[in-house]
C-alpha positions as CSV (number, residue, x, y, z in Angstrom):
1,X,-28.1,28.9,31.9
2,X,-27.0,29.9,28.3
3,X,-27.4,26.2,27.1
4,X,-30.0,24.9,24.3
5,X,-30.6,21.4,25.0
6,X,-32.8,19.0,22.8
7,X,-34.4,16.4,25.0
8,X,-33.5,12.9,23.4
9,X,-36.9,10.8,23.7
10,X,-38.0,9.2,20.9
11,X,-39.3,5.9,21.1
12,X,-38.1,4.9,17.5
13,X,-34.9,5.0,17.6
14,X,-33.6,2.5,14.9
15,X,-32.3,-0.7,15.6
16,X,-28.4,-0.4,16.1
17,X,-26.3,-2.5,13.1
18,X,-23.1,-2.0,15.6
19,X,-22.4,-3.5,18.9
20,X,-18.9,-1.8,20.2
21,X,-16.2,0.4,19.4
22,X,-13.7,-2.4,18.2
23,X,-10.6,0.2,17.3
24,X,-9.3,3.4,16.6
25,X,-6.5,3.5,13.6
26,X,-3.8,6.1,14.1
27,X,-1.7,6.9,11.3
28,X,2.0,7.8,12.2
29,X,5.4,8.6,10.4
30,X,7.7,6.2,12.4
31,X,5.9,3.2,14.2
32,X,8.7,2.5,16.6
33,X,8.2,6.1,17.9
34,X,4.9,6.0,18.4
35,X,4.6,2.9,20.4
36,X,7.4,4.6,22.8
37,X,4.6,7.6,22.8
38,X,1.7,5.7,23.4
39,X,3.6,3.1,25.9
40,X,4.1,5.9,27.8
41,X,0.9,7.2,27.7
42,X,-0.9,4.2,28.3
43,X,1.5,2.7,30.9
44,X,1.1,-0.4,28.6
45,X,2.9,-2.5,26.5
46,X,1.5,-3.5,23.0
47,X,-0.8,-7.1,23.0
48,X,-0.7,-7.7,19.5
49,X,1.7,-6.8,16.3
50,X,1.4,-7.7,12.8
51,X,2.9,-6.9,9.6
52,X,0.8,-6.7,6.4
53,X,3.6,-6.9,3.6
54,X,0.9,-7.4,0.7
55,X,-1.0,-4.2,2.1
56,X,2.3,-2.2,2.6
57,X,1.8,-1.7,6.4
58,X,2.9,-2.3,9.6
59,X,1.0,-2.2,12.9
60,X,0.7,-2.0,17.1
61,X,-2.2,-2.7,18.8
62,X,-3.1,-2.1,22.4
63,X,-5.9,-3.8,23.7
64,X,-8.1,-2.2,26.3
65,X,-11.0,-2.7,27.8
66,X,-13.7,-1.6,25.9
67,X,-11.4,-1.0,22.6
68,X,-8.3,-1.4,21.0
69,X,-6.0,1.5,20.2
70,X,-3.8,0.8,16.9
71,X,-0.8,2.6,15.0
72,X,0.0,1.6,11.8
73,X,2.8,3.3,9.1
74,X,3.3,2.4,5.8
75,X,6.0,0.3,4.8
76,X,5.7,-0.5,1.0
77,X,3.6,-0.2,-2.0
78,X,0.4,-1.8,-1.1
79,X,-3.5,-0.8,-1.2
80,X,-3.3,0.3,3.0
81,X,0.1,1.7,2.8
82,X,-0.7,4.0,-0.1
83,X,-3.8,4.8,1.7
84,X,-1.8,5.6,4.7
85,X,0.8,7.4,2.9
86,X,-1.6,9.2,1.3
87,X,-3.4,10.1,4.6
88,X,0.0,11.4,6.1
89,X,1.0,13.7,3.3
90,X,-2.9,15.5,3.4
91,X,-3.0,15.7,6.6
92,X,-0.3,14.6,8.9
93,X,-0.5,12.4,11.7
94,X,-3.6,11.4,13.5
95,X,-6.9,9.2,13.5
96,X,-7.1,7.5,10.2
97,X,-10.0,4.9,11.2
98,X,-12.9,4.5,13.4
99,X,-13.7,0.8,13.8
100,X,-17.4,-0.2,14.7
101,X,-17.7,-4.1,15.9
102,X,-20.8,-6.4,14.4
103,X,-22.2,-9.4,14.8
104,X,-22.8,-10.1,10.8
105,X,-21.2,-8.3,8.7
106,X,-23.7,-9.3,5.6
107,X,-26.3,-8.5,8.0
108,X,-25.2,-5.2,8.8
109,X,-24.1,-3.8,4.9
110,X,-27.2,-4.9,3.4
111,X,-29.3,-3.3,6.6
112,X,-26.9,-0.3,6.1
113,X,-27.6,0.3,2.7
114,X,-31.4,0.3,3.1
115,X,-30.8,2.7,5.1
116,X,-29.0,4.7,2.2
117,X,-25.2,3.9,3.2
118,X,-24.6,1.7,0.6
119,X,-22.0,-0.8,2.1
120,X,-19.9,-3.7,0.4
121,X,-19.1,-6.8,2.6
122,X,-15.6,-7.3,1.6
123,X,-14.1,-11.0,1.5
124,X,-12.3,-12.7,4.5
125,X,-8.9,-11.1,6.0
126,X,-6.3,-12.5,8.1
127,X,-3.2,-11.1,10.3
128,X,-0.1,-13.4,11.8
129,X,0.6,-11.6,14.7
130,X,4.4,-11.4,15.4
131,X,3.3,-13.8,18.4
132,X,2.2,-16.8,16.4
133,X,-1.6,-16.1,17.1
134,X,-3.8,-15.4,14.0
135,X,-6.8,-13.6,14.1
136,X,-9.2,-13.2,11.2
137,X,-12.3,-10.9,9.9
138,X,-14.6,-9.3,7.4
139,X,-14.8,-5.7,6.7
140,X,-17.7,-3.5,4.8
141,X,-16.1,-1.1,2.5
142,X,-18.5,2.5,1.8
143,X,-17.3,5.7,0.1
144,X,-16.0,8.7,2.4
145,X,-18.2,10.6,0.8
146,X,-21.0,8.5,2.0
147,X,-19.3,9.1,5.7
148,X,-18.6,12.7,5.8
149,X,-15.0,12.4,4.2
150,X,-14.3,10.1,7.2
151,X,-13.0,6.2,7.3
152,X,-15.5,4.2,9.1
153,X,-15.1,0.7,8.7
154,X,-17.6,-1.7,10.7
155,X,-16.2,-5.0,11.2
156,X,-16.6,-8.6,12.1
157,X,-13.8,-10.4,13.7
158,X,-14.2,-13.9,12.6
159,X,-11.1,-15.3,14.7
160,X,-9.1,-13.6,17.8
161,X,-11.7,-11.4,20.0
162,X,-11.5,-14.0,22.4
163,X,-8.0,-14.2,23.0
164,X,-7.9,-10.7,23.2
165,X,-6.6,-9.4,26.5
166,X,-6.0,-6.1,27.8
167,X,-1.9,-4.7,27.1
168,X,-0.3,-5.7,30.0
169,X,0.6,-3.0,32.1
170,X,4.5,-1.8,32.3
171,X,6.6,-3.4,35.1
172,X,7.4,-0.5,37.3
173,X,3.9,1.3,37.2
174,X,1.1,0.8,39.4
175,X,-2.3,0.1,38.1
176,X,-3.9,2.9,39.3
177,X,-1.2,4.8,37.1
178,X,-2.0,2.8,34.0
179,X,-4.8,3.7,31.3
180,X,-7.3,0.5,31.1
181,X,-10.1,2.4,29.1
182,X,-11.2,5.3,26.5
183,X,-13.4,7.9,27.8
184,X,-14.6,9.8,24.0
185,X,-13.3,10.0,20.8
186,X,-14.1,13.7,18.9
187,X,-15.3,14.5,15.7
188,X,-15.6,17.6,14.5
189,X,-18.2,18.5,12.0
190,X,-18.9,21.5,9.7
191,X,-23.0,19.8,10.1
192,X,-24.5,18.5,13.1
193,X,-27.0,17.1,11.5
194,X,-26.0,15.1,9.3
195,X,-23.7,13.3,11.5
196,X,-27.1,12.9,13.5
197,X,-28.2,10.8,10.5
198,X,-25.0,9.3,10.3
199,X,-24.2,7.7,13.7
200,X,-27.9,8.2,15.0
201,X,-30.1,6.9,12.1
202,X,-27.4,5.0,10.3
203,X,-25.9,2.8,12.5
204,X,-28.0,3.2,15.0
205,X,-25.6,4.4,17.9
206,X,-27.9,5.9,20.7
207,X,-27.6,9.9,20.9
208,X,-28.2,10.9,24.6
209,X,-27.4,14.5,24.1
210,X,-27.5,17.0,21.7
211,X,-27.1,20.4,23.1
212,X,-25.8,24.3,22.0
213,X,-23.8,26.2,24.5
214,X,-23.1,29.6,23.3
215,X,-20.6,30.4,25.5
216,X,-18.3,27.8,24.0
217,X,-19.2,28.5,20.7
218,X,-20.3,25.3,19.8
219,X,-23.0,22.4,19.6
220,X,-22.2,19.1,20.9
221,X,-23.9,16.0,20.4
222,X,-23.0,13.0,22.1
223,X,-24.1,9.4,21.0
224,X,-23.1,6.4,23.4
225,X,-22.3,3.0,22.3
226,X,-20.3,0.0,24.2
227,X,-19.0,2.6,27.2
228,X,-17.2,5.0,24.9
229,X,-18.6,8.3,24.2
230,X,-18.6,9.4,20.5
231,X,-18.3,13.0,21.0
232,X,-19.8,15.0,17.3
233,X,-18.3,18.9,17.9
234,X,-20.0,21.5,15.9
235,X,-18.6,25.6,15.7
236,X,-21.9,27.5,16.0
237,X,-20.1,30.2,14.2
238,X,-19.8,28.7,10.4
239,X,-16.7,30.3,9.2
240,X,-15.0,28.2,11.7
241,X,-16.3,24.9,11.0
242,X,-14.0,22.5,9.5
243,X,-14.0,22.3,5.4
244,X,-14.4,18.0,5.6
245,X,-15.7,16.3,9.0
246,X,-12.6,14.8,10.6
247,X,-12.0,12.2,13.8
248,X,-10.3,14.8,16.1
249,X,-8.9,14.0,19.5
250,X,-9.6,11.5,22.5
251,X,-9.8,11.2,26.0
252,X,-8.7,8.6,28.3
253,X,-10.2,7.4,31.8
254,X,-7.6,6.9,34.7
255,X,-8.8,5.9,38.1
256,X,-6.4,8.0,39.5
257,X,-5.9,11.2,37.6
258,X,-3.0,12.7,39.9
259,X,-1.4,9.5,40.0
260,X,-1.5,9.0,36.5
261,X,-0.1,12.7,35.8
262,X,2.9,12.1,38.0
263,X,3.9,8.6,36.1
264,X,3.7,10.4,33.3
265,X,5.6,14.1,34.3
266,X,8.2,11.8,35.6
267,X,8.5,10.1,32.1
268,X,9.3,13.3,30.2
269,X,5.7,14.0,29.4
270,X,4.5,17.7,29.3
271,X,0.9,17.4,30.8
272,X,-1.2,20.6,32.5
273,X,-2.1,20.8,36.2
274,X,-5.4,18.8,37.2
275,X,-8.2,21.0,36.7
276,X,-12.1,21.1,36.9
277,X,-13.8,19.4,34.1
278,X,-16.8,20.8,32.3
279,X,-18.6,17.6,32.9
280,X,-19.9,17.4,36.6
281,X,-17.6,14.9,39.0
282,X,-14.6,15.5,37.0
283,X,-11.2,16.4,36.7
284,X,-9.3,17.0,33.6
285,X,-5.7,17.1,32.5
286,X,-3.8,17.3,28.7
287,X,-1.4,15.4,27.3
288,X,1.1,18.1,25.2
289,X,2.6,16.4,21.8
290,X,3.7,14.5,20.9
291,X,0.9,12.2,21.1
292,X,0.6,11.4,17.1
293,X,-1.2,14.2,16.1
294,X,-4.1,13.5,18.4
295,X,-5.0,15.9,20.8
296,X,-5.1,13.8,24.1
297,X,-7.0,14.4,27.1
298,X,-7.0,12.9,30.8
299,X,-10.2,12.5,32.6
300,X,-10.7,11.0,36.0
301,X,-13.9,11.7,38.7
302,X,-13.6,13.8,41.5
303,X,-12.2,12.5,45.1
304,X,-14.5,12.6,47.5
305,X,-14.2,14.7,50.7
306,X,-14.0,13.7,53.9
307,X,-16.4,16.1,56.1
């Protein structure tokens, strides 16, 4: 095999300062659109909406089960919406945030910055969901430079995570149809390495692969953390690695990959044939935009065969 694998088994690991993937931020043009989008994809409605009219923003969350996906747009002059806005005209559409769940917030940005990520606990935040339910937390705040160029936040929710409950699903589609989890999220990186600091030695997120293979042209390593897969893409060939380290695509787990394809073909979603996935046991299918600037992948295990 053409594949340079590094066996991940050191014993000293540090201690991780993050217990979950709590949320992925997307940042979209028109809200109302992209909850039709990701309804659709998800075969979900929204569990939670709140408006931030101090920040300038407005946002839809879908709860899932081992994450929550959000979309938020700018709607005024604020500190977020700026930062959104400002997002949007650099780069268009697409993954704004990665949100990493804790304990102790304290905790974790004074352990973080002795580990040389200086980190800032911010003070309390709250959000009135349109619902009447309030939920409450406390952020870190570090520089992008300190995190590749990318926004990582790592949060504590204070009030809410247990009233969470997965989006319910959409009358009309069948459960097997409906997306309850995320598979990975992808970044892709100009520097393998030092995203192996980052997630690895940083906060602590267990790698369990890092590995070349030639004949895609890249470097991969994967690091594992509350059943998501944080999936750290890097071109072996240099003049095509990215100029800043950006959060990239996802993919989501159906139980029933065909099923799910159908719903969504029947929908008015453009989505590829069901095909072999490069990971053993699986099958793969893409979402075509619009999918708010995120490239969006299907992934379900293989059906077993009768003999």
């Amino acid at each position: 095999m053409s594949e340079k694998t590094s066996p991940i088994t050191s014993t000293h690991a540090p201690a991780p300062l993050v217990t979950a993937f709590d949320r992925i931020t997307m940042a979209v043009r028109d809200l109302a659109e992209a909850e039709a989008i990701y309804t659709r994809i998800l075969g979900r409605d929204p569990s939670w909406r709140h408006t931030d009219r101090p920040g300038g923003t407005d946002h839809v969350h879908f709860d899932l089960d081992n994450l929550a996906i959000e979309l938020v747009s700018p709607i005024g002059p604020g500190v977020w919406g700026q930062q959104v806005k400002t997002f949007l005209d650099a780069r268009g559409e697409g993954i704004f945030v990665l949100f990493l769940r804790t304990d102790d917030v304290v905790a974790t940005a004074k352990e973080l910055t002795a580990r040389g990520l200086e980190t800032i606990a911010t003070p309390e935040g709250e959000g009135l969901g349109s619902d009447g339910s309030t939920r409450r937390w406390r952020d870190t705040v570090m520089s992008r430079e300190a995190t590749r160029d990318m926004t990582i936040i790592v949060s504590e929710t204070l009030k809410g995570i247990d009233e969470r409950r997965p989006s319910p699903i959409r009358e009309g589609v069948a459960r097997e149809a409906a997306i309850s989890a995320l598979d990975h999220v992808v970044v892709m990186t100009s520097d393998g390495d030092a995203c192996k600091k980052l997630f690895g030695d940083q906060f602590g997120i267990r790698l369990a692969l890092d590995h070349s293979r030639p004949e895609w042209g890249v470097r991969q390593l994967f690091f594992r953390l509350g059943g998501v897969t944080l999936e750290v893409v890097e071109p072996l060939d240099k003049a095509k690695a990215p100029k800043v380290d950006f959060l990239w695509g996802m993919a989501w787990k159906t139980n029933d990959i065909r099923l799910t394809r159908e719903r969504l073909v029947a929908e008015g979603a453009e989505v590829t044939e069901v095909a072999r996935g490069r990971k053993k046991d699986t099958e793969v299918a893409t979402i075509r935009p619009p999918t708010g600037g995120v490239p969006t992948l299907l992934i379900g295990t293989v059906a077993p065969t009768s003999d």
